[in-house]
C-alpha positions in Angstrom: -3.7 50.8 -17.9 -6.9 52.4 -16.6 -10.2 50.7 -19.2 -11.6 54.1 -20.8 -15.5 54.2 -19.9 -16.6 55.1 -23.5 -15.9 53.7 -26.4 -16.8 54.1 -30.1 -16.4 50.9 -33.3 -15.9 52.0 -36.3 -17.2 49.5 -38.5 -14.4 49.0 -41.4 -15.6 47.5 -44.6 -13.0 49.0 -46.5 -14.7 51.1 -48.7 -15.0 53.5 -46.2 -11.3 54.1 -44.6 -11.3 57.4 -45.8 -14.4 58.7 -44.4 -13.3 56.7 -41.2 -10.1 58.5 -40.9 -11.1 62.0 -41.3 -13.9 61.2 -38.5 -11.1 59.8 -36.4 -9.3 62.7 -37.0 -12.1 64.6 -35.6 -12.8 63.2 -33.1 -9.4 62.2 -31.8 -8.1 65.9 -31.1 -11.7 66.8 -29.9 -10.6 67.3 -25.4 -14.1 66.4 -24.8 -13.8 62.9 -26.0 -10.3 62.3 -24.6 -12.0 59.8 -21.9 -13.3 57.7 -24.8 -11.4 54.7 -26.5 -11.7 54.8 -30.5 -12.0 50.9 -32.0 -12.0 50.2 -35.5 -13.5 46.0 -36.1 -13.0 45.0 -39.9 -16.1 43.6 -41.7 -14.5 40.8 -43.6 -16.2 39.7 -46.9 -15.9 36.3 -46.9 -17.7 34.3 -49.1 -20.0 32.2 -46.3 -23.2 33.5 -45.7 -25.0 36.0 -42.9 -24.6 36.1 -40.1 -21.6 33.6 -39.9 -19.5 35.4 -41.9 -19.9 38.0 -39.6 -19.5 36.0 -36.6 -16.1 37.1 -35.6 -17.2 40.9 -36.3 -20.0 40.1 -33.7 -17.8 38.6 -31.1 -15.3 41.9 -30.9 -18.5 44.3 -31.1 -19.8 42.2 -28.3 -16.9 42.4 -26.4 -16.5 46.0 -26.6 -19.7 46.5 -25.5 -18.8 44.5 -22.2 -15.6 46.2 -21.5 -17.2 49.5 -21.5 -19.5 51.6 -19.9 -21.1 53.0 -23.2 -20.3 51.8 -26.7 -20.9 54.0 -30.3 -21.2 51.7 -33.4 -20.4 53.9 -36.0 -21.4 53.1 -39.4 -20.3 55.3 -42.6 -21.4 53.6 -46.1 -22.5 54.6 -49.5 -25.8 53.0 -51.1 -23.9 50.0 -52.3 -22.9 49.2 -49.0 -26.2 49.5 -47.6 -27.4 46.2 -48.0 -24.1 45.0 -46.4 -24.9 47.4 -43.4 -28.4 46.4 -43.0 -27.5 42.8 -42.6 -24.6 43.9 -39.9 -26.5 46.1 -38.1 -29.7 43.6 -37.9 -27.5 40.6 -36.7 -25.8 43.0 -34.2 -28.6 43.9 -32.6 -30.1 40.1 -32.3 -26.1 39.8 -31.0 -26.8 42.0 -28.4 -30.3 41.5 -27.8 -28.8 37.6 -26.3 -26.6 39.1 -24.2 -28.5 41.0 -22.7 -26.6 44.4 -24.2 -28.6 47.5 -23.6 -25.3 50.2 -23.6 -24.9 50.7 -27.3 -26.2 53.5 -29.9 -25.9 52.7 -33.7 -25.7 55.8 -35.3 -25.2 56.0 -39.2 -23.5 58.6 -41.5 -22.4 59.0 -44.9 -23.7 59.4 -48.6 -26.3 56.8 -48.4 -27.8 57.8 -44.6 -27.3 61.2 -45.7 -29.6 60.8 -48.8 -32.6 58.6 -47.1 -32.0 59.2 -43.6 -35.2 57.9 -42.7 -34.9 54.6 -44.3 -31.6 54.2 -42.6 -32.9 54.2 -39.1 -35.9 52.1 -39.9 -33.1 49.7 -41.3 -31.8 49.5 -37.4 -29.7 52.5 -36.2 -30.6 54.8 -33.8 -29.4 58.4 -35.2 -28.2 59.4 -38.7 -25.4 62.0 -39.1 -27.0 63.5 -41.8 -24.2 65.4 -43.8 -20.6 66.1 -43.1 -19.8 64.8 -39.5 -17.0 66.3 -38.5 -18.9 68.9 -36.2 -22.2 66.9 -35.8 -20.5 63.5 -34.7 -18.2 64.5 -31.9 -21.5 66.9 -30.3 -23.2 63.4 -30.6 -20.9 61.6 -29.1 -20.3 63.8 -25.7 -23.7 64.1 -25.2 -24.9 60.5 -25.3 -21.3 59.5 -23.3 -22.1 62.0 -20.8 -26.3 61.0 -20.7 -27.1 64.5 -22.3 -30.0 64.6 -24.9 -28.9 65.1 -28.5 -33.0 65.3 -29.6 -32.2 69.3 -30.2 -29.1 69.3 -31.3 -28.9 70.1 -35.5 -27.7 67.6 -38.1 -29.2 64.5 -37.1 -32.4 62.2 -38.5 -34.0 60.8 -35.4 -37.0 58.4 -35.0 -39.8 60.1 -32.4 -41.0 58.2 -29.3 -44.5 57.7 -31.9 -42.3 56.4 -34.6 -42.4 59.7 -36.5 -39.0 60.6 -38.9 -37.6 63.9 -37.4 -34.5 66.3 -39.1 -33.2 68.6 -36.3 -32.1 71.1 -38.6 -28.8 71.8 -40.7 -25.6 72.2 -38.9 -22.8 75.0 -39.9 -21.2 73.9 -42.8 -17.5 72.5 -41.8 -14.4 74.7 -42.2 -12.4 71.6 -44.1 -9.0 73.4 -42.2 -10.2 73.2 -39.1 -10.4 69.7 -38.8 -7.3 67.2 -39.4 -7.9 65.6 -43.1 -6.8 61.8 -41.6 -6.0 60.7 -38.0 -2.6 60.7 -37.1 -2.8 59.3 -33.3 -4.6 56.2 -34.4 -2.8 56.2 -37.9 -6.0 56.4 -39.9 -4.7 57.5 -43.2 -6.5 58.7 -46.3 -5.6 60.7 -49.1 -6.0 64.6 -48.3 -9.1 66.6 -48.8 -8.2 69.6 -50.5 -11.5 70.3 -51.6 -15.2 69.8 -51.2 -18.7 70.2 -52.3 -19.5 70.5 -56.3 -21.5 73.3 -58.1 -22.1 71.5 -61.3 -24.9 69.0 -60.0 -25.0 65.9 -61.9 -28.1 64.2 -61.3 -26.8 60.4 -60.8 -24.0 62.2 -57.8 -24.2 62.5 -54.2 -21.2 65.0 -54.0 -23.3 68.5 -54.5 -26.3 66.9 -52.5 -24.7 65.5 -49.5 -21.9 67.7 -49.1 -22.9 71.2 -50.9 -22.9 72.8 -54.3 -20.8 75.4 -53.2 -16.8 74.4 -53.5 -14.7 74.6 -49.9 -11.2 74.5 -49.9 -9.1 73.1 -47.1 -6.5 76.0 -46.3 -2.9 75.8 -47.5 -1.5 76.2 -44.2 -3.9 72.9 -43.3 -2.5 71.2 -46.3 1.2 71.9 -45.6 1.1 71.3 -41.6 -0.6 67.5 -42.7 1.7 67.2 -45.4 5.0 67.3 -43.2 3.6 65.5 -40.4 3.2 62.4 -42.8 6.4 62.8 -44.1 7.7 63.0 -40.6 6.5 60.0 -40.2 7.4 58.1 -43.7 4.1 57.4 -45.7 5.4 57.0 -48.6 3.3 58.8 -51.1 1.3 62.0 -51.1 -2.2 61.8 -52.6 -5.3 64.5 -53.0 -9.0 64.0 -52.8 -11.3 66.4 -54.7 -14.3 66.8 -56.9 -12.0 68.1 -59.2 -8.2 68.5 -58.2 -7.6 71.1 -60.9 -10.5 73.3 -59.1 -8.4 73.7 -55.8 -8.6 77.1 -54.7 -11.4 78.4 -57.5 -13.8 81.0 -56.2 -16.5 79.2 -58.1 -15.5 75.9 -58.7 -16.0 76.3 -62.2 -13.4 78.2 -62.9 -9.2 77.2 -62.3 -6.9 79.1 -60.2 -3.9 78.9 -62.0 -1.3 80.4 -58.7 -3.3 78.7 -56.3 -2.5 75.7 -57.9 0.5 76.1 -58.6 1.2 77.3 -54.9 -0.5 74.0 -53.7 1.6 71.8 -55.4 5.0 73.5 -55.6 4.8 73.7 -51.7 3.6 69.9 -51.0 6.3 68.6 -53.7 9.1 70.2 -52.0 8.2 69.3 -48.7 7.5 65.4 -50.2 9.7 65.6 -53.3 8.3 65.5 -56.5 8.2 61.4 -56.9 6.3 61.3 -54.0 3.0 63.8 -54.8 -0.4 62.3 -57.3 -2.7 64.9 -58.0 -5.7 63.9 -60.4 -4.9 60.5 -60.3 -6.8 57.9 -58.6 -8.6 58.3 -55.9 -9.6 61.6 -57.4 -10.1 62.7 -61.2 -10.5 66.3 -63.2 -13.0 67.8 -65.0 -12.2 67.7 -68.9 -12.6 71.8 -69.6 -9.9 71.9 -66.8 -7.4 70.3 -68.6 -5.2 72.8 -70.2 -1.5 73.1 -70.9 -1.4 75.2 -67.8 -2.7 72.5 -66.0 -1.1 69.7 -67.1 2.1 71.4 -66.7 1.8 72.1 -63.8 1.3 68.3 -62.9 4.5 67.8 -64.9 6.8 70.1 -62.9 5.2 68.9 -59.5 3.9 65.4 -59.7 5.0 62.3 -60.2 1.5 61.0 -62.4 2.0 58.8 -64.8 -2.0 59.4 -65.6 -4.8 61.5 -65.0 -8.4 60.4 -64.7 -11.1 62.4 -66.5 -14.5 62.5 -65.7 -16.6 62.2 -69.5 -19.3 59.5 -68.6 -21.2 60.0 -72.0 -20.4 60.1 -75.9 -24.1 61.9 -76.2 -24.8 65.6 -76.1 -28.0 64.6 -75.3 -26.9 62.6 -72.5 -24.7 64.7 -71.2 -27.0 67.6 -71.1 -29.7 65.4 -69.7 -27.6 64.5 -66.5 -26.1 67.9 -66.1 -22.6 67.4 -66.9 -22.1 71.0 -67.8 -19.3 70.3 -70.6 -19.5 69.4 -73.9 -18.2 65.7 -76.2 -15.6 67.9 -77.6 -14.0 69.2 -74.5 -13.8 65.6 -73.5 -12.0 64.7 -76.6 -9.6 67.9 -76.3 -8.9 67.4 -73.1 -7.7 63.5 -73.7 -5.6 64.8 -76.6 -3.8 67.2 -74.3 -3.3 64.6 -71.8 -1.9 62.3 -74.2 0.6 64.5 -75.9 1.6 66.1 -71.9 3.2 62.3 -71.8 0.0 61.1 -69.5 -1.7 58.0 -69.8 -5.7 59.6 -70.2 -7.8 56.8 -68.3 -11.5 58.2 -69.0 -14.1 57.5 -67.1 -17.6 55.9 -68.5 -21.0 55.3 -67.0 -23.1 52.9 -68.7 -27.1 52.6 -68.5 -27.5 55.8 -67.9 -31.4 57.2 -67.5 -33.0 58.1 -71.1 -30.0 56.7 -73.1 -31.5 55.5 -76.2 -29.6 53.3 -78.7 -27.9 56.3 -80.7 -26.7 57.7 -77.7 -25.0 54.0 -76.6 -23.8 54.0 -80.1 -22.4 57.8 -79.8 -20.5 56.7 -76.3 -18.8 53.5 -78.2 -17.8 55.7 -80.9 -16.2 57.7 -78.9 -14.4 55.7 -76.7 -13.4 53.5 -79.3 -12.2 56.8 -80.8 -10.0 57.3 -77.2 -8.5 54.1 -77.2 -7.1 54.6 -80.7 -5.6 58.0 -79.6 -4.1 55.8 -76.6 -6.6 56.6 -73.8 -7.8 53.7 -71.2 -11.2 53.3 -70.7 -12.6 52.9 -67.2 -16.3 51.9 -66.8 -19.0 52.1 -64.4 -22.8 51.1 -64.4 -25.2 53.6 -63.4 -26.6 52.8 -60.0 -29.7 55.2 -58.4 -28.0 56.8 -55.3 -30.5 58.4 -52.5 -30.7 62.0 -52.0 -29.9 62.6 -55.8 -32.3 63.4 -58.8 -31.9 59.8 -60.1 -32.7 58.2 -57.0 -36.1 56.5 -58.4 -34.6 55.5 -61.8 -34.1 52.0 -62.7 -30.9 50.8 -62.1 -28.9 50.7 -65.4 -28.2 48.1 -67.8 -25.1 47.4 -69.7 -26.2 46.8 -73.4 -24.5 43.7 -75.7 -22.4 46.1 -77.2 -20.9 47.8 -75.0 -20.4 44.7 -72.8 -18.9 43.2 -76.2 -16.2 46.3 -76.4 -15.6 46.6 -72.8 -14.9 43.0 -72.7 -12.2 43.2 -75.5 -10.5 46.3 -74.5 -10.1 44.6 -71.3 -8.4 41.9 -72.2 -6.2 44.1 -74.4 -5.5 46.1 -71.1 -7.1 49.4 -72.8 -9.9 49.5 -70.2 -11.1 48.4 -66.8 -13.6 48.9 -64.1 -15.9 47.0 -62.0 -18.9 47.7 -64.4 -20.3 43.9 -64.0 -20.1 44.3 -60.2 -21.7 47.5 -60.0 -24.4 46.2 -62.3 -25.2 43.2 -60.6 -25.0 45.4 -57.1 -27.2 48.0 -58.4 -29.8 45.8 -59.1 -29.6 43.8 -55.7 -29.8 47.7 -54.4 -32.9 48.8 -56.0 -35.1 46.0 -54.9 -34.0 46.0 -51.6 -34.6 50.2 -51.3 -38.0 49.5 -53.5 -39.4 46.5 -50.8 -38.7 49.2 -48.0 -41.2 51.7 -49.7 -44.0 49.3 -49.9 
């Protein structure tokens, strides 16, 4: 078989397959790029320390770089990946720099490049996709494969020849149906998009400042042409990615559109069968003024959810008007009744150390989650991390308080609530610093 001359390496940490396979996906039907060979090296998280953890990560990267005539190392990551990233991209580059490898381009993308592009490409990368890639990547790529300039073309962060941070401008926002939601040639999978961009802004999320605060639907016809190709080709389950799955098709994104809804997931269930389709579950979630009897229903008749993840984060008013939820501590309760008595398990999700919680509003959360446990609801928690490009960015990271580390800690070993709270607490912190020591 002829060697490709161009090649791209998706770096794979796992946390970001699905942004992986809908870049794939782009880029894999794209004729310019058909003379380019698409890679995709796994960064294993062992537990020995940089770089030699990395070592074998290194060694394929390398080795790509040598088999080819030009080499992309694509990097897509969140902020708690960055630190991760950093440490890949810096060892990759003394990799390289000992080989004497001079035919690579590190670009970056994703919510956390996105959000502080600058910082990204002082961290090591030479061009940040800044937004949604699925037009802005593929450009990239044919014009530094074919020795064309990208410096004019729009949605990149670029470092000038005197070291000054440049933004080429905003791209046109991406028609979600006319791109493939996964990769079907290289059998990237993901769940699919059905929806994207958020108009309620909540100040500690990326969504509505990375991807838009106006809601874009993929097309139905998108939906259903993906749907049977997978089944064609046996995955086994169906699952949705959204903002909000119960939002698919609103004109607002505030609002639910009942028979487009209902059209959605009548047509994907008898194409996949009913056991087969998740909406609102895992990876996605609903908004809790969505959830209705309509609603629910409608997950009943198409669906084969057992549960349903709801989005509260706070037991405060205050809180929750502070950080721009845009619904209120009753709807949250109302709509984990509803859930409950629909035959769903309700797993509600919590974010802990939130910015200006004070100690009645930590006591007004517990209350009511120990409140949604008692109605049979699972609890799932998260700590508050500052993510770039948001309103919270330059809060302190948050801290879980006794009691609520007490509670979560017995209704997890009860099996009434879960979450990688500790994690994210421990990672958030790590996060901060290393963001903050960059400023100085």
């Amino acid at each position: 078989m002829t060697q490709l001359p161009y090649a791209v390496a998706f770096l794979d940490c796992g946390y970001n397959r699905y942004s992986i396979a809908a870049l794939t996906g782009a880029v894999e039907v794209d004729e310019r790029l058909q003379d380019a060979a698409l890679y995709f090296p796994k960064i294993r998280h062992g537990k020995q320390a940089p770089p030699r953890k990395y070592r074998v990560l290194y060694e394929e990267v390398v080795a790509l770089a040598q088999q080819h005539e030009k080499l992309v190392v694509a990097c897509s990551f969140t902020t708690a990946n960055f630190v991760d990233m950093r440490r890949i991209v810096a060892g990759l580059r003394d990799v390289f720099g000992q080989a004497g490898i001079s035919n690579a381009l590190f670009v970056a993308g994703g919510p956390h490049a996105s959000g502080d592009p600058e910082g990204t490409l002082r961290a090591g990368f030479d061009a940040v996709v800044v937004g949604e890639g699925e037009i802005t990547f593929p450009d990239l790529l044919v014009r530094y494969f074919h020795g064309q300039s990208f410096a004019d073309m729009p949605g990149l962060g670029l470092i000038e020849s005197g070291g000054a941070y440049r933004f080429t401008g905003r791209p046109a926002l991406v028609d979600l149906g006319a791109f493939p939601p996964f990769a079907m040639r290289h059998r990237r999978f993901s769940p699919i998009e059905i929806s994207r961009g958020c108009p309620n802004g909540c100040r500690y999320c990326q969504t509505p400042f990375f991807m838009g605060g106006v809601m874009r639907h993929r097309s139905l016809d998108c939906i259903l042409d993906y749907t049977e190709r997978a089944k064609r080709i046996n995955l086994k389950v169906l699952r949705f990615i959204s903002p909000n799955s119960f939002a698919y098709g609103s004109a607002d994104g505030h609002s639910v559109n009942l028979l487009a809804l209902e059209t959605l997931l009548r047509s994907v269930s008898e194409i996949y069968g009913k056991p087969n389709v998740f909406v609102g579950s895992f990876p996605s979630e609903v908004r809790p003024e969505h959830v209705s009897p309509e609603t629910l229903g409608l997950i009943r008749r198409f669906c084969a959810n057992e549960n349903l993840v709801i989005g509260a984060q706070s037991g405060s008013e205050h809180v929750l008007e502070r950080i721009h939820r845009g619904h209120s501590v009753a709807e949250i309760i109302n709509a984990a009744e509803l859930t409950i008595a629909a035959g769903f398990v309700a797993h509600v999700d919590f974010m802990f150390g939130l910015p200006g919680e004070t100690e009645q509003d930590r006591k007004e959360t517990l209350n009511l989650m120990t409140r949604l446990v008692a109605m049979g609801a699972k609890i799932h928690g998260h700590a508050f991390m500052p993510l770039v490009g948001t309103p919270f960015a330059a809060e302190a990271p948050g801290e879980v308080d006794s009691e609520t580390r007490l509670f979560m800690d017995n209704m997890q070993g009860k099996h009434q609530a879960h979450g990688r709270w500790r994690q994210q607490e421990r990672l958030a912190k790590t996060t901060a610093e290393l963001l903050a020591s960059d400023s100085r």
